[in-house]
C-alpha positions, 0 to 999 in steps of 0.5 A: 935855421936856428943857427941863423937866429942865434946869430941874429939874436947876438947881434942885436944884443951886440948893437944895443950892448954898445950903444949903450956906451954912446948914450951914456957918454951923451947923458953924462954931459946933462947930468952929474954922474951920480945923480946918473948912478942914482937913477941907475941903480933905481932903475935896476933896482925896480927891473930886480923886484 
């Protein structure tokens, strides 16, 4: 069984890791890239503190 749910877990993380791509393409139509940058990094910056 935890077999199965390894690969259950990296498939998800499969499907969130690509559609990533997808939202990334579809924000930067909205706004300048670094602006998109800045909130980012922001944002990774507050997960990390």
């Amino acid at each position: 069984m935890k077999g199965i749910q390894a690969e259950i877990y990296l498939l998800g993380i499969v499907i969130i890791w690509g559609s990533t791509f997808a939202i990334i393409k579809g924000v930067l139509d909205q706004i300048p890239t670094f602006t998109f940058l800045a909130y980012r990094f922001l944002l990774a910056a507050l997960i990390l503190y």
